[in-house]
N, C-alpha and C positions, 0 to 999 in steps of 0.2 A: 699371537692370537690363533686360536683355533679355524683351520676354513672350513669342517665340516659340524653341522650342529648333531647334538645328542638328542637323536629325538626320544629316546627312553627316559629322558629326564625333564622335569616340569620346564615350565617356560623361563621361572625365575630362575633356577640352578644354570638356564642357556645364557642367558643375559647374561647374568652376573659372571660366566665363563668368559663369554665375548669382553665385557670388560677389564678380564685379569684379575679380578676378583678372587679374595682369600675364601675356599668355599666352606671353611670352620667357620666363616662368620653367618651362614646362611640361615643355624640355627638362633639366630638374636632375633627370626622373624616371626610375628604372630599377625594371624590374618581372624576375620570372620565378617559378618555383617549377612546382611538377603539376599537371598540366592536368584538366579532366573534371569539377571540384570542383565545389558547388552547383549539382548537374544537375536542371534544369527545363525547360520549350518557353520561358517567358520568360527573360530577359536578366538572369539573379539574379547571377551571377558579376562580370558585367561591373559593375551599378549596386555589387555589394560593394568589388570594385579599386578602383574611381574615387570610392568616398566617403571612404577610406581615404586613396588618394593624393591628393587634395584637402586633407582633414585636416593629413597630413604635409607637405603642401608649406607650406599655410600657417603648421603652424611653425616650418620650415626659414625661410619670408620674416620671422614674426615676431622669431626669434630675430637671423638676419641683422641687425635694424633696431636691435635693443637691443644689439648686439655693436658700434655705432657707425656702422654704413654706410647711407648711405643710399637704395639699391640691390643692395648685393649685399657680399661674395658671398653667394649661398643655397648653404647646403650641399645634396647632394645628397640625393633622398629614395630610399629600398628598400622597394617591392612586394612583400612576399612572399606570393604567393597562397593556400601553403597555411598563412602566419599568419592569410591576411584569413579564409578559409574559414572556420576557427579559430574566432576572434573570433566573426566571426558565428553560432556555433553556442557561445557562451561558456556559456550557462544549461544546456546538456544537456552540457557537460563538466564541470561543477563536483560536486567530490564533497566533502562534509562526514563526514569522521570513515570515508569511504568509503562513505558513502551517497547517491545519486543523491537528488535534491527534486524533488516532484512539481513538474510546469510548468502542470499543469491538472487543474482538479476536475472529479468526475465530471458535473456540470450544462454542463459550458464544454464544449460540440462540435457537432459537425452533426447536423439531426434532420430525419425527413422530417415534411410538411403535406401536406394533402389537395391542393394545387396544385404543389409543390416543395420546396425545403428552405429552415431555414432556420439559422441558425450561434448560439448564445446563450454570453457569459463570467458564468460566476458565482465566478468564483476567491474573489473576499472575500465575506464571510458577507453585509455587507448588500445586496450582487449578487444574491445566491441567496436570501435572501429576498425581496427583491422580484419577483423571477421567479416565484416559484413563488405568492405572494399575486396576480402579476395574470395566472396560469392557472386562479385559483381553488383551488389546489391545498394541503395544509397544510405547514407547515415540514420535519416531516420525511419529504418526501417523494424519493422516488428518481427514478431513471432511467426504471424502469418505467411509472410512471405521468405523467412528464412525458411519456417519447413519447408514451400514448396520449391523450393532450390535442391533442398537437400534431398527428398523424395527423387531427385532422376540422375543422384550423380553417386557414384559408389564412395564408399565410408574411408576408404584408405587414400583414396586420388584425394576425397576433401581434408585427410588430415594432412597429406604432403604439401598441398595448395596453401590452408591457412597456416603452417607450418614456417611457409616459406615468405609468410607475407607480416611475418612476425608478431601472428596473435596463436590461439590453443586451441583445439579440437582434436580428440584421438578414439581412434575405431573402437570399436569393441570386439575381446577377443574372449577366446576360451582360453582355460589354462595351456591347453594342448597348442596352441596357435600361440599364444606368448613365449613355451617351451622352446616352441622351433623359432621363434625373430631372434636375429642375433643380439638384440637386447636384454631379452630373457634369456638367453644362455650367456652373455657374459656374468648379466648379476646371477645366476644363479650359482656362480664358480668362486662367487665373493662372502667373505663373512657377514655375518650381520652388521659388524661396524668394526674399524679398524683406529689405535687407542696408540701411536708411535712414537719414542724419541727423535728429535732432528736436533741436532749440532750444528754451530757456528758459533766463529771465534769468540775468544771469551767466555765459554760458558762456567759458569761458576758450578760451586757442588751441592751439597742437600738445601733445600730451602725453610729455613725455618722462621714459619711465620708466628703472628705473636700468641699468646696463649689464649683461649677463648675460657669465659667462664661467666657467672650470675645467669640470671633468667631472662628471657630463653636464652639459650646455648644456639650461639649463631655458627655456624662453621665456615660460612664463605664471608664475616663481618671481616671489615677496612681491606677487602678487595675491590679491585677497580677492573667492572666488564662492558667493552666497548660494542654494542648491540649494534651489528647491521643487518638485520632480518627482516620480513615481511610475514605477512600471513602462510602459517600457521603455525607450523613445528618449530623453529627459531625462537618465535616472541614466548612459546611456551614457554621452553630452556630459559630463556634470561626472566622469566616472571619465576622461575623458581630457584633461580638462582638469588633474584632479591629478597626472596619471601627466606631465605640463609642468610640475608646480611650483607650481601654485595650493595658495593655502589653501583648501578648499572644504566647507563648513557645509553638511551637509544639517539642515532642517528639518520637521519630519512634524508633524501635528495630533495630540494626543493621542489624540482620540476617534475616528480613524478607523485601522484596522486595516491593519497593512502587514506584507507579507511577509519573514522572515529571510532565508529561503534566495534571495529575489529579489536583497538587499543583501549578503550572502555573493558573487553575483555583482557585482554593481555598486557596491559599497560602498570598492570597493580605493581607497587613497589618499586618502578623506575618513573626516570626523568626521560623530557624526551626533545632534541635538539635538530637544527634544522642546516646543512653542510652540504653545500658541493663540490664534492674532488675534484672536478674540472676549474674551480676558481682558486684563483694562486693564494687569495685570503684564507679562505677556509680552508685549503689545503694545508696548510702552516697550521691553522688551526688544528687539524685533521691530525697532525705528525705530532704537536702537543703531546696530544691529547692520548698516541700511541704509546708515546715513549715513555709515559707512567701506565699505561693499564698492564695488570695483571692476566687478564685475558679477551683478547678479540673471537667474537662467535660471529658468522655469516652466513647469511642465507641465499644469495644472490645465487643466479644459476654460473656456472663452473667457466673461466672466463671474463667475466664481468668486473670481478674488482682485483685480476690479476692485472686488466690493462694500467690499472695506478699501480701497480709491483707490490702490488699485497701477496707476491705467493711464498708459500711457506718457506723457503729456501730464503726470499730476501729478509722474512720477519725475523729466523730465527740469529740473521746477521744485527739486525737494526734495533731488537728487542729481545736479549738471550733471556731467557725463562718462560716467555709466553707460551700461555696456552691459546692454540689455536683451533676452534671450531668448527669444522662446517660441514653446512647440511645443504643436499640437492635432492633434487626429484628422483632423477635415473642414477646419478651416481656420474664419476668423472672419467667414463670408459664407454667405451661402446659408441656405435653412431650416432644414439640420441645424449649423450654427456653434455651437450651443448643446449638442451634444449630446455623452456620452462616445463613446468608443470607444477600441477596444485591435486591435492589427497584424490581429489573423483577424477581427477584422470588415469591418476595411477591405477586407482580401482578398475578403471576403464579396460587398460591394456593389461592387467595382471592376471586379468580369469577373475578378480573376485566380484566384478557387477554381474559377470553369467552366471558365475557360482548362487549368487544371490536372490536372483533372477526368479519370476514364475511364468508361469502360460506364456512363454517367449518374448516378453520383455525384461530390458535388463534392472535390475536391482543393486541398491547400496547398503553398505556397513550403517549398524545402527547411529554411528558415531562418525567424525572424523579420525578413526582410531590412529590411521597412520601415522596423520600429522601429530596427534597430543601422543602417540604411544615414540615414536621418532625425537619428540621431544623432549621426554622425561629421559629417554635414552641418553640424548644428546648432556643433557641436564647434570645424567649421571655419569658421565664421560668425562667432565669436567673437571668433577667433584674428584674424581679419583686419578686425572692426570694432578692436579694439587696434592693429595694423598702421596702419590709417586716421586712429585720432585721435591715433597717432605724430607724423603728416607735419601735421593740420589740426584735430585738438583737437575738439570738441563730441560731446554722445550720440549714441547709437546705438540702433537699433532693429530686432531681426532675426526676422524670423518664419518658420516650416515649419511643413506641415502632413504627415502621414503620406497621405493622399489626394493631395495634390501629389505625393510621393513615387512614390506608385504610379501618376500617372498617366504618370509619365516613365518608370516601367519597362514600361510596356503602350505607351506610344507613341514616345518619344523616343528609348530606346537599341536603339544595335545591335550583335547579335553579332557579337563582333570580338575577337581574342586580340591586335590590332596598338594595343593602347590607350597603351602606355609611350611614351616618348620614343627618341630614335634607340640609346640604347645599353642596348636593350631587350635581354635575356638570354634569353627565354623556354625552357625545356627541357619536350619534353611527353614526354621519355622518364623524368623524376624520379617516383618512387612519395611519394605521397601516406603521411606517416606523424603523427598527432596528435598523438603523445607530444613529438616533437623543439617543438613549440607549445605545453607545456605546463608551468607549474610547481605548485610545493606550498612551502605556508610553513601556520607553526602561525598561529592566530589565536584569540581569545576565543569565538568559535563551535565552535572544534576543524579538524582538520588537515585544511585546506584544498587542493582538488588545482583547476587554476582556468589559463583562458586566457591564455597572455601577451600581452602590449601587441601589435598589429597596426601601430601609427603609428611610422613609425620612419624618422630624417635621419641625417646623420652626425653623431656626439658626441653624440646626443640618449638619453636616458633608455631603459634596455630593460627595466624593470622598475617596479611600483609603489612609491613609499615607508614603506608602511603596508598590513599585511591589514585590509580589514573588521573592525568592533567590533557590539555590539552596539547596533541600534536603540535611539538615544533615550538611548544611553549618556555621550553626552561633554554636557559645561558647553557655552551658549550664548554663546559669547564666539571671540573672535580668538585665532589662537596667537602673534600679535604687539601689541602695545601700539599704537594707535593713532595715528598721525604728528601 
């Protein structure tokens, strides 16, 4: 892979670089739809198109390769911008029952410190307890008295503090002050995402899976992907993974608390089971359940589900072919490698909330873009480590960071509406309408009003094949019988 980006070249031509991507195929791309969407001073628009058409190209090539060729044809792929928009704003269009779900509690926002501000998530409960134990503060404590804690205590002593007491809060910086932490200078020395071979004994050679064909044209159908993510960027990746054809398992620990209305969004097209790797049952369960999937994706911060020996080196022993996924906040380097984090904080420490900022308050991206643009990435990272062990067989090993992410939208991309290929459509006289982007289907949560698929080739899939179920609801097992 590439470690420096082209910024003379669109964002899609970067991406699809970062992923190894054949870049003959970049003209199979047509884009167009209304213009002006995802308006910000950074380059949110452009990073949303080109994670999207990346996505769908590689499973235009995926499918391409299981259709029997071994080049082509690649069907063409369709940009629509104001599906990508859409998409990327999928959590603030979803309505249950006709009820909008909160995206954020009242603890999770920007606060001023006696030196500046600083951004804190306590969306799950045991976030907001710890926050507020290491302000000193009592459980049921509000907004009120968090600010006036935070008003006399500087922004970086309170994110070391709640830091360390294992809940989220991080300062805000400028781009100039992230450049110089040694966070922002390690990721800035790192590609946009890194896409590897890893070996261990046994590995066999090309993989040829079985031929795809009829309508739609699935590319990732009778794959088996073992989902351990959380909000945001993760659940993306495996909700487009299934809207291809995957079978896809989500897993959740019992004992940690997870959002409906998150999995309402992101839940379309999988199943979703309930496992703790600390218990000797479900761990057996767990190891099943490994030793047939196709590919495990993770979201967990860097650490966390090494301590069960899930790290790449033991998978690529215990499971040769796997694709392995994962996505973190800062990336698995640097001081903070260790640490959580969710899309506004990243924003937080990245320069892009001052970036965005007016009259000296800090501001956000139109969108969650990191997270949904991180995850199509992810998505497509996938797709085309499968492409890869088509042609040469062995593991895979594919890593993103949401920090990587945003460092490519603060430095690498540029504004540019010329990102398609030659039979680029673009109309900036089209009006902008959500509803034409949007469906509804009944589900076990209740009547669901919800983003349609953004990823889209020819004969490919325009819809999910399953609403969301309830967390924790389906049997730990395959919906196919093991080969």
């Amino acid at each position: 892979m590439a470690d420096v980006i082209d910024t003379q070249s669109s964002g899609t031509e970067q991406a699809w670089a970062a992923l190894g991507g054949d870049p003959a195929l970049l003209d199979r791309i047509d884009g167009g739809g209304p213009a002006g969407l995802l308006p910000a001073r950074l380059p949110v628009m452009e990073l949303a198109r080109s994670t999207v058409a990346v996505c769908a190209l590689a499973a235009a090539e995926l499918t391409a390769r299981r259709a029997g060729s071994a080049a082509g044809p690649v069907e063409r792929v369709r940009v629509d911008d104001g599906a990508v928009a859409t998409a990327f704003l999928s959590e603030r269009h979803l309505r249950v029952d006709g009820h909008a779900p909160t995206n954020f509690a009242p603890l999770s926002r920007f606060w001023r410190t006696a030196d500046g501000w600083i951004r804190t998530h306590a969306n799950y409960p045991h976030h907001r307890a710890r926050l507020l134990a290491a302000l000193g503060l009592p459980a049921d404590a509000g907004v009120d008295a968090v600010a006036a804690v935070l008003a006399e205590r500087r922004a970086v002593e309170v994110e070391e503090t709640v830091y360390a007491a294992g809940g989220l809060a991080v300062a805000l910086r400028t781009p100039e002050e992230w450049a110089a932490h040694e966070q922002g200078a390690a990721i800035a020395t790192r590609p946009l995402l890194t896409l590897d071979r890893t070996e261990g004994p046994g590995q066999v050679g090309p993989r040829r899976l079985p031929a795809v064909s009829g309508s739609p044209l699935l590319p990732a159908a009778g794959l088996r992907v073992l989902d351990l993510t959380r909000v945001l960027a993760g659940p993306v990746a495996t909700r487009t993974l299934a809207l291809l054809g995957a079978d896809v398992l989500r897993l959740d620990a019992p004992q940690l608390p997870e959002s409906q209305d998150a999995h309402n969004d992101t839940g379309f097209g999988k199943r979703s089971a309930s496992l703790d790797l600390g218990d000797r049952a479900d761990r057996a369960t767990f190891d099943e359940l490994l030793a047939a999937a196709d590919v495990l994706v993770t979201g967990y911060r860097p650490g966390a589900l090494e301590a069960y020996g899930l790290t790449p080196e033991a998978l690529a022993v215990r499971r040769p072919g796997l694709v392995l996924a994962q996505v973190s906040a800062w990336g698995r380097y640097g001081p903070w490698h260790e640490r959580r984090g969710f899309d506004s904080l990243v924003q937080v420490a990245t320069g892009i909330a001052a970036v965005e900022g007016d009259t000296g308050a800090p501001g956000a991206l139109p969108a969650q873009a990191l997270d949904h643009g991180t995850g199509y990435l992810l998505a497509a990272g996938v797709l085309r480590a499968l492409t890869e062990q088509h042609d040469d067989g062995g593991s895979r090993l594919l890593r993103l960071a949401l920090g990587q992410t945003a460092h490519w939208l603060c430095g690498g991309l540029t504004r540019t509406q010329d990102s398609y290929g030659p039979s680029e459509t673009y109309d900036l006289s089209e009006t902008y309408d959500p509803e034409k982007y949007l469906g509804s289907t009944d589900s076990a949560p209740g009547r669901l009003r919800y983003a349609l698929p953004a990823v889209s080739f020819a004969g490919g899939p325009t819809d999910w094949s399953r609403p969301p179920g309830r967390l924790g609801a389906d049997a730990p097992k395959w919906l196919t019988a093991t080969a």
